[in-house]
N, C-alpha and C positions, 0 to 999 in steps of 0.2 A: 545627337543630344549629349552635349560635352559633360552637364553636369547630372548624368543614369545613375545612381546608384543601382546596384544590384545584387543584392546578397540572397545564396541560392536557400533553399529551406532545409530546415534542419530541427525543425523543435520537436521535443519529443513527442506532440499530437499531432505532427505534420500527418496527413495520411490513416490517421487512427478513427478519428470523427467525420461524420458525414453530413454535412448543412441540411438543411431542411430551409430551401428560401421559393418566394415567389417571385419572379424576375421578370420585368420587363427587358423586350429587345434592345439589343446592342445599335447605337446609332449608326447609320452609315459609314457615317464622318470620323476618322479614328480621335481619339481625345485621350490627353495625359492622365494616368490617375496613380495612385500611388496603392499600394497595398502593402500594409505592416499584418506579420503573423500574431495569430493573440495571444501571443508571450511578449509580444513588442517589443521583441529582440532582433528580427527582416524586416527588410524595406526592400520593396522591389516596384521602383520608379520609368513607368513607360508610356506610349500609346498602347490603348487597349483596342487589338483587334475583334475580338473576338468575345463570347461566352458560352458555353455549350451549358452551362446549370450548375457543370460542379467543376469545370475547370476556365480559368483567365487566360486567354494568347495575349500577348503582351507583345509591340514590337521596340525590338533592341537594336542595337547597332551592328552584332554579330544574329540577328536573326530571330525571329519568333520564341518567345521563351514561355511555357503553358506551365501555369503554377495553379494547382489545385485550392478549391476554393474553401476548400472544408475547414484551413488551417489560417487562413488571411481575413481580414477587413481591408476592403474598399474604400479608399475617399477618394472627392473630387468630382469634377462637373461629368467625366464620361462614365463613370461609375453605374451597372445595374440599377434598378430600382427593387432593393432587397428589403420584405416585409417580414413583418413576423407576423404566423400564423395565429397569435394571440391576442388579446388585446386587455389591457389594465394590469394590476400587478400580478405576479405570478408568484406560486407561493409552492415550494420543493417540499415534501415528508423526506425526515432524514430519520435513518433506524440506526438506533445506538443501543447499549446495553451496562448496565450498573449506572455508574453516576458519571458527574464532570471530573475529570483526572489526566493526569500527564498524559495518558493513550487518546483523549479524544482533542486534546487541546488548537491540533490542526482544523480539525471540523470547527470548532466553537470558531477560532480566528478566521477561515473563511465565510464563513454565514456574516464574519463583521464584514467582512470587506467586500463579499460584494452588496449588503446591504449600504454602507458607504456611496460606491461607486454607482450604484443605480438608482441613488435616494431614496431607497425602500420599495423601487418599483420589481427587485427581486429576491425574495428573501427565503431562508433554508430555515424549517421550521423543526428543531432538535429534538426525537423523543428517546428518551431514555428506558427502553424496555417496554414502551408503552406502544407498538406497532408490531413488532415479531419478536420470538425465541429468538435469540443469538445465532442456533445456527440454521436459523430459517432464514436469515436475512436474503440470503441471494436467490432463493426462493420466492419472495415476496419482490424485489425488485427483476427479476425474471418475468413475473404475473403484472408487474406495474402497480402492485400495492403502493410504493412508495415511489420515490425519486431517487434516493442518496440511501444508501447504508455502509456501515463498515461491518467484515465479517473478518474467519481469521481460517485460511486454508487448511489448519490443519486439524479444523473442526469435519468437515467432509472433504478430505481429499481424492475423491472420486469425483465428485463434482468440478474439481479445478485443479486437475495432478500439473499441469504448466507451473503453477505459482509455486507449488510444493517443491521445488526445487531448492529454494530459498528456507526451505526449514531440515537441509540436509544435516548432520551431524559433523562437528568439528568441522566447519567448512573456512574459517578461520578471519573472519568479520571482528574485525578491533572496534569498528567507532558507529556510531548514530550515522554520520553522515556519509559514512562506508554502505550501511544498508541501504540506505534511500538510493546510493547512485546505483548497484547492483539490482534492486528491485524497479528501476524505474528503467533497468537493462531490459529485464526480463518482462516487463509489463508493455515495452514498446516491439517485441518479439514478435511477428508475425501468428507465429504457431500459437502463442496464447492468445493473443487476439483473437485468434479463432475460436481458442478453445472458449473464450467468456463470451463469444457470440451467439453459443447456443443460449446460455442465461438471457439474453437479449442486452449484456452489462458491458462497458465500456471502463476500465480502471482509470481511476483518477490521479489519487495518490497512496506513498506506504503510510504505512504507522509504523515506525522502525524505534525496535525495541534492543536493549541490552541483552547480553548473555543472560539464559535462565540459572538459576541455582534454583538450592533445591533449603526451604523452612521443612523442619518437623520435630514430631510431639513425643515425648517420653525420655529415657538415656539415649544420649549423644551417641550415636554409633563410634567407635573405635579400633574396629575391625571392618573388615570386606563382608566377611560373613554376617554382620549386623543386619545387610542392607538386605540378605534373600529373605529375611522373613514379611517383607515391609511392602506394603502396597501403595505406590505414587504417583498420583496427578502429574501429568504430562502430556505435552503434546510435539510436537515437531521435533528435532532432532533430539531434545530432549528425550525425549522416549528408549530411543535406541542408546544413551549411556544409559538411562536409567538399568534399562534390562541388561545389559554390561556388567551393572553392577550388581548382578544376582535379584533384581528385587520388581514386581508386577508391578505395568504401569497400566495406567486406564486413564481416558481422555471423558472430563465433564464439564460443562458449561463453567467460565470461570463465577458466576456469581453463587452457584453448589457450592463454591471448596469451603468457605467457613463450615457450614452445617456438615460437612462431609470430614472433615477435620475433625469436628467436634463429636462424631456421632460413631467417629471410628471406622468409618467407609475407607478411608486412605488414612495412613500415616504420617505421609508428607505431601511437602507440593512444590513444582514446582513452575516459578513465575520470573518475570522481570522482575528489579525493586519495586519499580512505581504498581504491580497488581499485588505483591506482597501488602502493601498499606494499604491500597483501594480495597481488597478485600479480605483482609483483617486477618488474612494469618499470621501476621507478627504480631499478633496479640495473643494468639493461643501457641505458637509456635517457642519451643526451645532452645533447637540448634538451627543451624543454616552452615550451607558447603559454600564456601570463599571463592571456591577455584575449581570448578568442574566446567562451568564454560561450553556444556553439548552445542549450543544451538540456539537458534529462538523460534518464534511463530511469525510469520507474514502475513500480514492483517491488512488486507487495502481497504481503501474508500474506493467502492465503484458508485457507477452512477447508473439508471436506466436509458437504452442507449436512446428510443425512441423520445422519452424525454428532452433529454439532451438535442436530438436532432429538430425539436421542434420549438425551442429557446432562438428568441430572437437573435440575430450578429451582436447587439449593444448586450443583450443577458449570456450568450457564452461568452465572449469576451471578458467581460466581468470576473465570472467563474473559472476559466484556466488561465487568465493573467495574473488568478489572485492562488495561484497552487504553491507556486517557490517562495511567496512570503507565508505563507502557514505554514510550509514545510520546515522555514529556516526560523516563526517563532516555534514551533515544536521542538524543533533540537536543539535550542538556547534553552528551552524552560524546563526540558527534562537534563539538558548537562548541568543546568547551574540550579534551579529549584527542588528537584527531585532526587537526585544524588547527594545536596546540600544537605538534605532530609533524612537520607536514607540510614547513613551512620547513626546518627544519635537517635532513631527510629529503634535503631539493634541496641543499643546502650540500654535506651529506658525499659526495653521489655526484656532485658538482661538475657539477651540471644548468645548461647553458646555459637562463637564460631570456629568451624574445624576444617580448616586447608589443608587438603586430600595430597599426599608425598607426589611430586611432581611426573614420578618414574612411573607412578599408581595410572595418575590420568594419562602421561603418554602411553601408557600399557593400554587402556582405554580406548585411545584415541585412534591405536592402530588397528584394536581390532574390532571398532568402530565402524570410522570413516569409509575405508574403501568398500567392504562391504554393503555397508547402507547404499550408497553411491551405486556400486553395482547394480544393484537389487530394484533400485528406484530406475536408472536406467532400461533395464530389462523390462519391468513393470508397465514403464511405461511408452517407451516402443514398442509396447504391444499393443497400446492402443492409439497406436499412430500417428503418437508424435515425435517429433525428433528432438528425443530425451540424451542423448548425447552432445548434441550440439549446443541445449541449454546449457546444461551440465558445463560443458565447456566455455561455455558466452561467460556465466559466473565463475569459474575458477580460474580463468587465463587474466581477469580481470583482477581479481585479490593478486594473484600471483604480480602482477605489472603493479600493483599500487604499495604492495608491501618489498 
């Protein structure tokens, strides 16, 4: 067959998802068929020998080539007879938490697209707070409450120490589209895959946020010493500057921080830009740190994995060909709408801002970083994952991009 195409697989759900099809036998008679991965970025063009359920023998001209079915669509007259177990439209619970904002903007843009591409025969139905606590989410799509939630690792990191990786401190992440490539390292990882197997959850996509800084209430700190008396909202590496810099951190749901702000629970907080507006501590907030730069939170969109496996080939298809176009509007809307914002955001609520002497935060950073690293490391080879090799998947990776 002079004119085979054959590109081997490689997308990042190659291997990850598991079809769920009804299949009729394989003809006798071999027949040509083609199979594009549902990123519809492989084509791998043959006679199809074979079907075993979840994998395609395909024959090539150097030999039988078996491409797993979980990550391909089938066309063509020799093709399975692949049914979906459902029948009329199907309609996904998605668990969100506060309102629509630059963090959910990925979710909103896929719910368009693949409502789009399956003329409404599959739609993701968005509730804001209205299906579970925030950090019940992975709880509830564990149980099969829902379908779709986003949650944020470092709300229970006992439940998902794999992902937590990605919210080590100073681990030195410059750009939006830095995160997304390292988290979609670490989400395609064997070992985490396992680890979110037990939740029954399957990771979709990140929600990849900015360095946190830190809003708060009263005189502008001007010393180091300011910071020991101050209690602050933190979560992922965040945390470990916070307490660097003398001062208690505590982790609470982010839609708490206004009233906790306001009621004197914490002093400060700290967020990305786009949670600082969403929820409202640059309204009550005085100063903000410029340049502390800890860390951020890793917040994925999973999915239920049984769900997912019983989504027709035309409805998963839909749903992870349509992951890199919400990926890439999310990181257009928060580099140019959100940031656009965020300046005259500080201006009108006349935010004192105070960029911490650079020698302060590398003093910080050193005695920070490795530490934390360590610690998380050990923490977490102890429960049997191989917490170094992650460690290392993310840092050898910054290290080669920067």
């Amino acid at each position: 067959m002079e004119n085979m195409k054959i590109l081997f697989p490689g997308s990042w759900k190659a291997g990850v998802l598991t079809a769920s099809l009804c299949v009729a036998a394989v003809p006798g008679v071999a027949q040509e068929v083609t199979l594009t991965s549902v990123d519809s970025s492989l084509t791998v063009t043959g006679e199809l020998l074979d079907f075993t359920g979840d994998t395609y023998i395909i024959e090539t001209n150097i030999g039988p080539l078996r491409v797993t079915a979980e990550g391909f669509v089938c066309t063509g007259d020799g093709c399975p007879n692949v049914q979906a177990e459902t029948d009329g439209p199907v309609v996904w619970d998605v668990s969100l938490w506060g309102s629509r904002r630059a963090f959910t903007e990925h979710v909103e843009r896929i719910a368009e697209l693949i409502d789009d591409k399956t003329g409404g025969e599959f739609t993701l139905a968005l509730s804001y707070g209205g299906l579970s606590p925030s950090r019940e989410n992975l709880d509830g799509i564990a149980a099969g409450t829902f379908e779709m939630a986003q949650f944020c690792a470092g709300y229970h990191p006992e439940k998902n120490p794999s992902i937590t990786v990605m919210e080590l401190p100073f681990l030195g992440v410059d750009s939006l589209e830095q995160e997304v490539e390292l988290s979609l390292a670490v989400y395609e990882h064997p070992a985490t895959v396992a680890d979110m197997a037990r939740w029954n959850a399957t990771l979709l996509m990140p929600s990849p946020q900015p360095q946190n800084n830190i809003i708060g209430v009263g005189f502008p700190p001007t010393s180091l010493a300011a910071f020991s008396n101050m209690t602050i909202r933190a979560s992922g590496g965040a945390r470990h500057a916070i307490e660097a810099l003398g001062a208690e951190s505590i982790t609470i749901p982010a839609p708490a921080v206004k009233d906790a702000l306001s009621n004197g629970e914490v002093d400060a907080v700290a967020f990305a830009p786009h949670a600082h507006m969403a929820f409202e501590t640059i309204d009550s907030g005085t100063w903000w740190t410029t340049n502390l730069n800890p860390g951020t939170s890793n917040c994925p969109v999973v999915v239920n994995t049984t769900a997912l496996e019983r989504l027709s080939t035309p409805h998963r298809v839909a749903l992870l060909s349509s992951v890199d176009e919400a990926l890439e509007h999310y990181v257009n809307n928060y580099n140019s709408v959100t940031m656009s914002a965020w300046g005259p955001a500080l201006r009108d609520n006349e935010i004192v801002e105070i960029t911490i002497n650079d020698e302060i935060v590398s003093a910080i950073n050193e005695e920070v970083a490795g530490p934390a690293a360590a610690a998380w490391i050990a923490e977490t080879e102890a429960k049997g994952l191989p917490a170094q090799e992650l460690y290392d998947l993310v840092t050898n990776m910054i290290a080669a991009s920067n």
